[in-house]
C-alpha positions as a LaTeX table, in Angstrom:
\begin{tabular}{lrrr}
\hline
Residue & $x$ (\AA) & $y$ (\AA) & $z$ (\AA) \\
\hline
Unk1 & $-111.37$ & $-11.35$ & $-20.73$ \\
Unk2 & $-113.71$ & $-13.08$ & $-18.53$ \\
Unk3 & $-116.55$ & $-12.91$ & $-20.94$ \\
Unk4 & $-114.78$ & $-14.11$ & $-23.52$ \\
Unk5 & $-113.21$ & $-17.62$ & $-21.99$ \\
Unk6 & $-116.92$ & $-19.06$ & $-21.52$ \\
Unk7 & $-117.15$ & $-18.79$ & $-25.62$ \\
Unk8 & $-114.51$ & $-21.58$ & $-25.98$ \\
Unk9 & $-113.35$ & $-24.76$ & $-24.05$ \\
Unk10 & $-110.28$ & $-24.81$ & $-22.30$ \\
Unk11 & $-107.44$ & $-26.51$ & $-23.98$ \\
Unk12 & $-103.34$ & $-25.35$ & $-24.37$ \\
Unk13 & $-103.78$ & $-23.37$ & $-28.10$ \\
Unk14 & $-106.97$ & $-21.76$ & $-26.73$ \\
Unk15 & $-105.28$ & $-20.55$ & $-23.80$ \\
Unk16 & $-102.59$ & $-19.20$ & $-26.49$ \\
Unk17 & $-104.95$ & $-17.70$ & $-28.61$ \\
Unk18 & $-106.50$ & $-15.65$ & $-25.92$ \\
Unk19 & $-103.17$ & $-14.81$ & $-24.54$ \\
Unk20 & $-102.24$ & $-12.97$ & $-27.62$ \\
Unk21 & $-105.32$ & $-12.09$ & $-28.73$ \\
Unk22 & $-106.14$ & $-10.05$ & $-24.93$ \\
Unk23 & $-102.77$ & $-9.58$ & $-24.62$ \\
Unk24 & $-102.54$ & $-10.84$ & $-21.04$ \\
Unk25 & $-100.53$ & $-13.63$ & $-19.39$ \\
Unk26 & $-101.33$ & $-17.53$ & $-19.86$ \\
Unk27 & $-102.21$ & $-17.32$ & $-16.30$ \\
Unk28 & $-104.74$ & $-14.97$ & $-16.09$ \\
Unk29 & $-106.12$ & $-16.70$ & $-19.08$ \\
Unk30 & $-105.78$ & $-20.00$ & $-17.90$ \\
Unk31 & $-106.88$ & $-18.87$ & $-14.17$ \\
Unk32 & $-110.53$ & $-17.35$ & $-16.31$ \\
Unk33 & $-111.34$ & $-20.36$ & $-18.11$ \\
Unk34 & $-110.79$ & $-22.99$ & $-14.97$ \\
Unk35 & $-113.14$ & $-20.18$ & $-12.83$ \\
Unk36 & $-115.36$ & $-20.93$ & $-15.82$ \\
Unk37 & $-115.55$ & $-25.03$ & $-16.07$ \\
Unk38 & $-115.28$ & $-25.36$ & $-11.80$ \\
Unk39 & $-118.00$ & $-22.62$ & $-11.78$ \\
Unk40 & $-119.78$ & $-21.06$ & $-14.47$ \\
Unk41 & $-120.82$ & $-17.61$ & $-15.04$ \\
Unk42 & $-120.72$ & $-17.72$ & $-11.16$ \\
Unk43 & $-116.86$ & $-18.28$ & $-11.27$ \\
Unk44 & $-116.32$ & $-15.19$ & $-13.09$ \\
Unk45 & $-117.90$ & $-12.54$ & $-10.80$ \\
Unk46 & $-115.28$ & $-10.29$ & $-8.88$ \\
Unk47 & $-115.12$ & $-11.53$ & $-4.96$ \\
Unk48 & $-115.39$ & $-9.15$ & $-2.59$ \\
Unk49 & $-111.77$ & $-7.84$ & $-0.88$ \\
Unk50 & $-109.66$ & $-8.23$ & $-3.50$ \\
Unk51 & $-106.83$ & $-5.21$ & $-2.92$ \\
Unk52 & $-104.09$ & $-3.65$ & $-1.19$ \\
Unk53 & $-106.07$ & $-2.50$ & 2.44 \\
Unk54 & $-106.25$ & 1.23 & 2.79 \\
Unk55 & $-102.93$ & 3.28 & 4.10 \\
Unk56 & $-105.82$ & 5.13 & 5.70 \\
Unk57 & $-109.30$ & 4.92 & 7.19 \\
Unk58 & $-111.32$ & 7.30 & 6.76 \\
Unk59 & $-113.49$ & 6.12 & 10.01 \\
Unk60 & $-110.89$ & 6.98 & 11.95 \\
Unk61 & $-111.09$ & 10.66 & 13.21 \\
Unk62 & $-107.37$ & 10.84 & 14.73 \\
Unk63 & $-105.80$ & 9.48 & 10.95 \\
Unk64 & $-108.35$ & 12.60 & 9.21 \\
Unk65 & $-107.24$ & 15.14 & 11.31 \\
Unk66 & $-103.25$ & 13.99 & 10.95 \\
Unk67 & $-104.10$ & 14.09 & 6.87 \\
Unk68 & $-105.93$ & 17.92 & 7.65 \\
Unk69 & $-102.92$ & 18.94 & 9.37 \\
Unk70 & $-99.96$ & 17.90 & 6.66 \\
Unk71 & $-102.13$ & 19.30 & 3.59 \\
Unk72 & $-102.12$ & 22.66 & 5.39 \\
Unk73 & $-98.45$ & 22.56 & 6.27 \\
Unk74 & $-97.65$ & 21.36 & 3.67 \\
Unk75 & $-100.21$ & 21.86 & 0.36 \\
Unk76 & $-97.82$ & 20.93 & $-2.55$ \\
Unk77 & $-95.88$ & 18.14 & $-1.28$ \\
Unk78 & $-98.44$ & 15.52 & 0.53 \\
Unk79 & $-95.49$ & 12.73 & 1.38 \\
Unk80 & $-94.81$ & 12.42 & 4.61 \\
\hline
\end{tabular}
């Protein structure tokens, strides 16, 4: 998707075309190609922290013991 909005510029039966032709929404589409004409190639690049935050660290030794315990109480059903 990303690659493919620097081929063309950004007007409203672009943004269509690539909509159906990705099948994605007109936002994503339309979010791509203004990351591409504020930014460049630059624009497209994943930033860093995107994502839901972890339930669970996995630096914490308190949390991997709690997980150590349930799965050997309880090895088929791992909701708590």
């Amino acid at each position: 998707m990303r690659i493919l909005s620097q081929q063309i510029p950004s007007d409203h039966s672009t943004i269509r075309l690539h909509t159906l032709l990705l099948e994605v929404s007109r936002q994503t589409t339309h979010t791509c190609f203004k990351l591409y004409v504020d930014s460049g190639i630059a624009g497209l690049r994943r930033n860093k922290g995107g994502g839901r935050p972890p339930i669970i660290k996995i630096t914490n030794p308190t949390e991997i013991k709690r997980i150590k315990e349930i799965v050997a109480d309880h090895p088929q059903q791992l909701k708590c």
